[in-house]
LOMI-875960 format. One line per 8 residues: number of its first residue (from 1); their letters; for each residue x, y, z of N, C-alpha, C, O. Coordinates in pm, 1 decimal, always signed. Atoms other than C-alpha are relative to their C-alpha. Layout:
NUM> A> X:Y:Z:X:Y:Z:X:Y:Z:X:Y:Z  ...
//
This chain:
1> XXXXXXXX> +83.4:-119.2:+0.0:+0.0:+0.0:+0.0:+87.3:+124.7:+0.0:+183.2:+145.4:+74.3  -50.5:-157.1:-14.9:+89.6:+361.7:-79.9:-94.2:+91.5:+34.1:-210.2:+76.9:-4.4  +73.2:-42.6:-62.3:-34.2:+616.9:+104.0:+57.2:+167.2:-41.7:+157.8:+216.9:+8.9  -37.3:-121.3:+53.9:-29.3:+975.7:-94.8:-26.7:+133.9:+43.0:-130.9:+157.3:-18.2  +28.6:-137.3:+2.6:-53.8:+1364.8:+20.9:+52.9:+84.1:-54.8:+173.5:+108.7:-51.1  -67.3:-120.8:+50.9:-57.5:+1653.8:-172.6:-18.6:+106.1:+69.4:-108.6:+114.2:+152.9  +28.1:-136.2:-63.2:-24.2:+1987.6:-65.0:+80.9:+137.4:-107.0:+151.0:+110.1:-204.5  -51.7:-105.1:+63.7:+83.4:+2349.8:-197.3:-100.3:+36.3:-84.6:-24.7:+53.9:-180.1
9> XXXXXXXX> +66.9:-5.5:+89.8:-189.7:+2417.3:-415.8:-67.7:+163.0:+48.9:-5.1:+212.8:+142.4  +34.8:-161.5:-58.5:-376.8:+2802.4:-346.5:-25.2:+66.0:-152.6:-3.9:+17.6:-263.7  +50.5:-49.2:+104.9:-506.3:+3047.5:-563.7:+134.8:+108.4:-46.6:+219.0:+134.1:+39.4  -109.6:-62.8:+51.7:-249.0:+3278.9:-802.7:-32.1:+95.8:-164.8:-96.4:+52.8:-260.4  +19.3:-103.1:+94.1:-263.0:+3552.1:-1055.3:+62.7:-98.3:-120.8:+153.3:-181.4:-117.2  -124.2:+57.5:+138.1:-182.9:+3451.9:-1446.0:+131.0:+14.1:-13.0:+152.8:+125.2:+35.3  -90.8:+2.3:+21.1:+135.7:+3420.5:-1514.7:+154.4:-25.9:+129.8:+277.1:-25.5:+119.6  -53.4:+19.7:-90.6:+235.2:+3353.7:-1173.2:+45.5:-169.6:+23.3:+23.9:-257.6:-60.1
17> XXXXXXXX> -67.9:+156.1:-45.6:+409.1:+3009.6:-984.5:-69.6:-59.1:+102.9:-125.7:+0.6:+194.7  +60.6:+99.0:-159.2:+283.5:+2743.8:-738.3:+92.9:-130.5:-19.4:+114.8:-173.3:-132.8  -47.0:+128.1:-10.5:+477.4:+2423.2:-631.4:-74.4:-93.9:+101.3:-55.2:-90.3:+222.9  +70.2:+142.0:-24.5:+271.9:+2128.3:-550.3:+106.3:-122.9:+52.7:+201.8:-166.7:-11.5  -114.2:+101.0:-70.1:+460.2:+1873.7:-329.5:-145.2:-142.0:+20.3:-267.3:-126.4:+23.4  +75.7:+137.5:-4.7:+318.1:+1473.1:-295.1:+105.9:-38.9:+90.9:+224.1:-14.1:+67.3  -71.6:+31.1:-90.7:+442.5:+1323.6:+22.1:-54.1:-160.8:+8.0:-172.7:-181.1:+34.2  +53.7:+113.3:-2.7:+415.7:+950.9:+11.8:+72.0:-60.1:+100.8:+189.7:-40.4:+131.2
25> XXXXXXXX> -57.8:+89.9:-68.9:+438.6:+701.1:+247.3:-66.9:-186.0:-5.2:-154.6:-228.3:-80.6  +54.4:+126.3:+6.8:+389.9:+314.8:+335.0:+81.8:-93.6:-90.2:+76.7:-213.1:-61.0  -119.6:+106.9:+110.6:+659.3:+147.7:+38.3:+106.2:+92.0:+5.1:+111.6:+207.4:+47.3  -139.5:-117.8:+12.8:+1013.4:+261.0:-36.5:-21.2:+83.2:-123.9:-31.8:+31.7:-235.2  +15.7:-94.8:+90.8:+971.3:+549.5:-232.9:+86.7:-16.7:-105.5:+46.2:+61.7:-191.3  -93.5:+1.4:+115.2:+1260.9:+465.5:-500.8:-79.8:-139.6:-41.3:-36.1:-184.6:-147.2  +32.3:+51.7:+69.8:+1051.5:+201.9:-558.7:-144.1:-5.6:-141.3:-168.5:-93.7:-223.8  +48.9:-30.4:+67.3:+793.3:+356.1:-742.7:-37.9:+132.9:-118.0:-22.7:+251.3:-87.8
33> XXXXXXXX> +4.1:-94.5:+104.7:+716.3:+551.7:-1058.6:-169.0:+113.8:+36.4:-279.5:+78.5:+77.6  +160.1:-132.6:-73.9:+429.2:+906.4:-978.9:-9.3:+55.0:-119.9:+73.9:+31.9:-207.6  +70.2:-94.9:+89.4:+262.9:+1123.0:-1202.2:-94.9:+97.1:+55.0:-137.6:+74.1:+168.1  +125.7:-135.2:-65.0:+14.7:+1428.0:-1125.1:-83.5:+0.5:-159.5:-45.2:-8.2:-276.2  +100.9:-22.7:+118.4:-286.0:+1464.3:-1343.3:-68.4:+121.9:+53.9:-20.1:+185.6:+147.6  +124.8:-140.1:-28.3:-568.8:+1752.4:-1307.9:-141.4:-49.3:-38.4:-172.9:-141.6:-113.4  +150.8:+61.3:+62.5:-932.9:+1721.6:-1342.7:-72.4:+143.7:+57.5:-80.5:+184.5:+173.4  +73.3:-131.2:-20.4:-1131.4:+2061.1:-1401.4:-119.0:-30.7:-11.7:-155.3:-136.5:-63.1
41> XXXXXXXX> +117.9:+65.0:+0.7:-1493.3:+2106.3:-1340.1:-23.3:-13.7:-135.5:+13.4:+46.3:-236.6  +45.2:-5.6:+163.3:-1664.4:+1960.2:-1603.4:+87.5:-75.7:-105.9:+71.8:-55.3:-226.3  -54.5:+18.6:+78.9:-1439.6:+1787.3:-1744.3:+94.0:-131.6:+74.2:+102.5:-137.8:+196.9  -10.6:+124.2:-15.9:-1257.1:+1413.9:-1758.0:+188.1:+34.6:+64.5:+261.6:+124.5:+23.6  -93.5:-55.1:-130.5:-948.2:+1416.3:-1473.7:+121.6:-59.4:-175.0:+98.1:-143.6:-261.7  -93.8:+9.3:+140.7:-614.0:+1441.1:-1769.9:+131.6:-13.0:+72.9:+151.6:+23.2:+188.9  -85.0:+7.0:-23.5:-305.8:+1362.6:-1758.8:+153.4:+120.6:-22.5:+189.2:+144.3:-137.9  -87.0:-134.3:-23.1:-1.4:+1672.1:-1658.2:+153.2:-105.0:-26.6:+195.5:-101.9:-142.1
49> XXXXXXXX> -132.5:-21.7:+52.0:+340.0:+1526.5:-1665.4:+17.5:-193.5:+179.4:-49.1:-222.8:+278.7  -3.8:+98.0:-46.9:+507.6:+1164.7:-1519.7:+148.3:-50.3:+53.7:+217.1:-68.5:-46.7  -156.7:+26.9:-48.0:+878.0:+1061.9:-1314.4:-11.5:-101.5:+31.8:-104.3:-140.8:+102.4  -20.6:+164.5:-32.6:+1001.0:+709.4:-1304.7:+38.6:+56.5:+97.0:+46.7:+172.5:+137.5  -66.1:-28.2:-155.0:+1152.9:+595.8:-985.5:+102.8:+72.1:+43.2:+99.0:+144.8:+142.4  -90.1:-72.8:-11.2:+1457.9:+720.6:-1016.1:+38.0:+170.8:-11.3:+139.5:+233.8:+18.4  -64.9:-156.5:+40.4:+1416.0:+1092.1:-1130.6:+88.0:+35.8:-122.5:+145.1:+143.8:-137.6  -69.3:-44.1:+103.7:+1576.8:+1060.8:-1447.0:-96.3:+9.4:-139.7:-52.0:+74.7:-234.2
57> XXXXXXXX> +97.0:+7.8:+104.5:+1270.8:+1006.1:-1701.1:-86.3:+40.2:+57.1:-128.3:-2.5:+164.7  +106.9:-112.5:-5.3:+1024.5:+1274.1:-1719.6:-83.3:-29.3:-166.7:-53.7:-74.9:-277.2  +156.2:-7.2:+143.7:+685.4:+1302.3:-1970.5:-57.2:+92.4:+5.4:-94.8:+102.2:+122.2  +91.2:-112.0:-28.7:+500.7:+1593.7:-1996.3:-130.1:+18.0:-142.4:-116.3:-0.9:-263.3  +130.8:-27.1:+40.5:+158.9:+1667.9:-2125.2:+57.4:+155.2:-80.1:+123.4:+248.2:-33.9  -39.7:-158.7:+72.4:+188.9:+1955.5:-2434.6:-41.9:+87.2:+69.1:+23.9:+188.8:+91.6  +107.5:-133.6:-28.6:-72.7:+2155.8:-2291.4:+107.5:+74.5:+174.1:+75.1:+179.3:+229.8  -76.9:-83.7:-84.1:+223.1:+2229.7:-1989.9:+170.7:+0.8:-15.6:+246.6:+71.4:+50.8
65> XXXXXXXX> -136.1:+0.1:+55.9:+569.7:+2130.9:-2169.0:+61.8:+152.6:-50.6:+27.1:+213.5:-151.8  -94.9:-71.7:-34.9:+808.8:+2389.9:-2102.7:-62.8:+117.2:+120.7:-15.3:+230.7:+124.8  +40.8:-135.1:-111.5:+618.5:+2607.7:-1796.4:-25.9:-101.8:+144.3:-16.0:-46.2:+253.7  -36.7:+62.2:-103.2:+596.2:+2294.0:-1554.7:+127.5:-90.4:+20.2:+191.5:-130.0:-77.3  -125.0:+110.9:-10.8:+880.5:+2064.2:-1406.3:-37.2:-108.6:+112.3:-77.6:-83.2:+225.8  +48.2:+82.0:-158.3:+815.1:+1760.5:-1186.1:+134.4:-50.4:+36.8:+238.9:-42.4:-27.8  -196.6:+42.3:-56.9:+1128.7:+1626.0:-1001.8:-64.9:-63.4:+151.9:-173.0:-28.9:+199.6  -35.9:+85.9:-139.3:+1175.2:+1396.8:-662.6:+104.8:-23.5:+94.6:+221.0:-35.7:+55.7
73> XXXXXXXX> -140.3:+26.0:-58.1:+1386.6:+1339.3:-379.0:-102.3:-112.0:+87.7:-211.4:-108.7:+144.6  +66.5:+137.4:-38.0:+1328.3:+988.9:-282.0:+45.6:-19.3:+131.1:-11.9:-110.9:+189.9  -45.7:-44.6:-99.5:+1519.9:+1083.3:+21.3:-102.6:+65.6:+97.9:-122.7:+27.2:+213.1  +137.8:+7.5:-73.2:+1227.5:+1229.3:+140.0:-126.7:+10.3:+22.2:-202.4:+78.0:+91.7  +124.7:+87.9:+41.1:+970.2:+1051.1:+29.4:-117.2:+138.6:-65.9:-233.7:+163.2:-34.6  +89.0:-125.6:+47.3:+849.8:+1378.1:-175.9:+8.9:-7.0:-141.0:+113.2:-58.2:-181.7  +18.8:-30.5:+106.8:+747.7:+1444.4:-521.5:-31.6:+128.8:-41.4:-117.3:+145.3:+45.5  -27.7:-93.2:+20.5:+742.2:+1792.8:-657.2:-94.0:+28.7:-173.1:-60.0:-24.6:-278.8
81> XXXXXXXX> -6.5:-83.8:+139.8:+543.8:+1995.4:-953.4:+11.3:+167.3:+35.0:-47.2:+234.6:+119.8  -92.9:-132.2:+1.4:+747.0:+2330.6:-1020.5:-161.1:+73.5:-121.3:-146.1:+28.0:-234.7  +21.3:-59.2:+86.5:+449.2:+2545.6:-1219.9:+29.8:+118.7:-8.1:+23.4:+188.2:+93.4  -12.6:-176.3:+39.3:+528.2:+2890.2:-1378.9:-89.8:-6.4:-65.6:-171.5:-95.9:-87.3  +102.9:-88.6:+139.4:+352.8:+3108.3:-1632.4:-106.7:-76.8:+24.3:-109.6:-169.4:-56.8  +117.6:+44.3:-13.7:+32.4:+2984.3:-1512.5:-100.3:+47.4:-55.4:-81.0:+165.9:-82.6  +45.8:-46.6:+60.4:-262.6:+3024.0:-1673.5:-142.9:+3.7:+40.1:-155.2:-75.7:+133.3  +130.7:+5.9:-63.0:-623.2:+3064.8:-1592.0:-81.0:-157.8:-55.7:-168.9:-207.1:+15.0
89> XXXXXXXX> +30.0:+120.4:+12.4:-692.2:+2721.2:-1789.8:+63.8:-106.3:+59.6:+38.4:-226.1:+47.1  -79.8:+141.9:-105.3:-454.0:+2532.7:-1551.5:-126.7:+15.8:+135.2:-44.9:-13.0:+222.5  +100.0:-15.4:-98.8:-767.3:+2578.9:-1264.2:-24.8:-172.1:-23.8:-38.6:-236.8:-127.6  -2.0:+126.4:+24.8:-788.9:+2240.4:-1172.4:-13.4:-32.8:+126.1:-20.7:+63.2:+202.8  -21.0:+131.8:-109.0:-789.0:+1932.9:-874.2:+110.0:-46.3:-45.4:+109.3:-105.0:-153.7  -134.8:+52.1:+58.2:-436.4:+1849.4:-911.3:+38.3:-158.6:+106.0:+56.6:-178.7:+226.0  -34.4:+157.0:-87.7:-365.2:+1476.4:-800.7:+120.8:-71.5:-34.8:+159.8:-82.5:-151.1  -129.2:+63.5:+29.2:-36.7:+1277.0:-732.1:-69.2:-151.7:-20.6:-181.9:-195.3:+2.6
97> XXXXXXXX> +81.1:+152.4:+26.7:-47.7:+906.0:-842.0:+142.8:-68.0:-5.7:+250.1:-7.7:-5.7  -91.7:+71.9:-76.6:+166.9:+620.1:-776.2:+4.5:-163.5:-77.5:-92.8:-238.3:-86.5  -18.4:+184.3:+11.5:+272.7:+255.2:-895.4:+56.6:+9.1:-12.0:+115.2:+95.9:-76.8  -86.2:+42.1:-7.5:+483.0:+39.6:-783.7:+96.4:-94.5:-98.7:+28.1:-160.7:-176.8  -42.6:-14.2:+170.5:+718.8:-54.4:-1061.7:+161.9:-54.2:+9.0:+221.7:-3.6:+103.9  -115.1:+54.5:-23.3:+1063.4:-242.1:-1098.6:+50.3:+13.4:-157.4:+106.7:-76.8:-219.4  -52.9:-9.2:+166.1:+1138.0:-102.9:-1468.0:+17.5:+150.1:+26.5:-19.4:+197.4:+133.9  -29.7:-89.3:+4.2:+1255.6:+232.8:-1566.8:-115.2:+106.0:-30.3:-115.9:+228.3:-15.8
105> XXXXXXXX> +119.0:-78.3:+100.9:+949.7:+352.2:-1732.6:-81.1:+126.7:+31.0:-58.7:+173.5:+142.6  +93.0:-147.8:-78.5:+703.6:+679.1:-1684.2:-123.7:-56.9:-81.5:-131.4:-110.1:-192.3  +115.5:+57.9:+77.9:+340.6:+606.1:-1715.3:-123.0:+130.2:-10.1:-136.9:+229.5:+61.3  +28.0:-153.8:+24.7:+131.3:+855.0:-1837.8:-214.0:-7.6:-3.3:-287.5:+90.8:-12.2  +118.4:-34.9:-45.4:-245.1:+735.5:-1785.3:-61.1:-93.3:+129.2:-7.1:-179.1:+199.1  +70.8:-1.8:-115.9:-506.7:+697.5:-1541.2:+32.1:-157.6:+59.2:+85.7:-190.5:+165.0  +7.2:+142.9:-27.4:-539.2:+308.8:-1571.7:+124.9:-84.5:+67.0:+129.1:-191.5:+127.6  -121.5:+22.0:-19.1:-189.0:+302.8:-1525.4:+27.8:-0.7:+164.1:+94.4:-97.1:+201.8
113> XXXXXXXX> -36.7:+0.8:-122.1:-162.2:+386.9:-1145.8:-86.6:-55.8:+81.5:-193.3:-58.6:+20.2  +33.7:+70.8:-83.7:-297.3:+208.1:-861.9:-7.8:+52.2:+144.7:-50.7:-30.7:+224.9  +7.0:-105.5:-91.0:-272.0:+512.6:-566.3:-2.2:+128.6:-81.0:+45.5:+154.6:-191.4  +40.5:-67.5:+44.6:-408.7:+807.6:-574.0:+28.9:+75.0:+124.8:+24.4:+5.3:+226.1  +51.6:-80.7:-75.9:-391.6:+1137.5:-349.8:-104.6:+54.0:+2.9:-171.5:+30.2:-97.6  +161.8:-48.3:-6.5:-731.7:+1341.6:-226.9:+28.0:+120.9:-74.6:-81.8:+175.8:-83.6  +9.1:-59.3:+54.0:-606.5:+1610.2:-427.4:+9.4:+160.8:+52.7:-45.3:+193.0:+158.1  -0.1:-117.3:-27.0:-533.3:+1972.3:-418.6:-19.7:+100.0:-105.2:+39.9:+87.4:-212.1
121> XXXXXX> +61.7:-122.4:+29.0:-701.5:+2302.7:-528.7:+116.1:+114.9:-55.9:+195.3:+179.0:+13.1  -71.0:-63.8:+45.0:-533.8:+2484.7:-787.0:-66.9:+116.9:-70.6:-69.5:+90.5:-190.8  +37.4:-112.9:+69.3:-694.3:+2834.8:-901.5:+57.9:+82.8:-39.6:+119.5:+154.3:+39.5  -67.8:-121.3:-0.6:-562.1:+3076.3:-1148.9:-89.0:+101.4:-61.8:-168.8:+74.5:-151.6  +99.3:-158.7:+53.4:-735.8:+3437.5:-1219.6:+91.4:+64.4:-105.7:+212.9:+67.3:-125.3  -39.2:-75.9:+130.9:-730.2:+3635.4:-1524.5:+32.0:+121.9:+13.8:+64.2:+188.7:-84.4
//
């Protein structure tokens, strides 16, 4: 069992930053591969950007390739999305996600993970 919290999430002017942290516990954290998705109202929860276990293979979703960064320190047991230049269509439920995984790989949808965090509140104004 993995056991996921996010936090950092808050409301922010366009073009402004927020960093979103996922604190997992319950398995050894280098042993699994995370991802963060979003799910706005109204609309089907999507996939944002994905880090194998290690921190060296990253995926990102176009709609945030080159204004977010996700990164980890498995050290302590944290996962990390870096957003800039935010935009009023990033308004979202931002969720970390989790499987456990003994390959290098990054997985990039829903079906794919097997933990989930309750999610955090991301608003940006125009």
């Amino acid at each position: 069992q993995v056991q996921l919290v996010e936090s950092g999430g808050g409301l922010v002017q366009a073009g402004g930053s927020l960093r979103l942290s996922c604190g997992g516990s319950g398995r050894t954290f280098s042993s699994i591969a995370m991802g963060w998705f979003r799910q706005a109202p109204g609309k089907e929860r999507e996939f944002v950007a994905a880090i194998n276990w290690s921190g060296a293979r990253t995926y990102y979703a176009d709609s945030v390739k080159g204004r977010f960064t996700i990164s980890r320190d498995n050290a302590k047991n944290t996962m990390y999305l870096q957003m800039n230049s935010l935009k009023p269509e990033d308004t979202a439920v931002y969720y970390c996600a989790a499987r456990i995984v003994s390959t290098l790989a990054v997985f990039t949808t829903i079906r794919q993970y097997d933990y989930w965090g309750q999610g955090t509140q991301v608003t940006v104004s125009s």
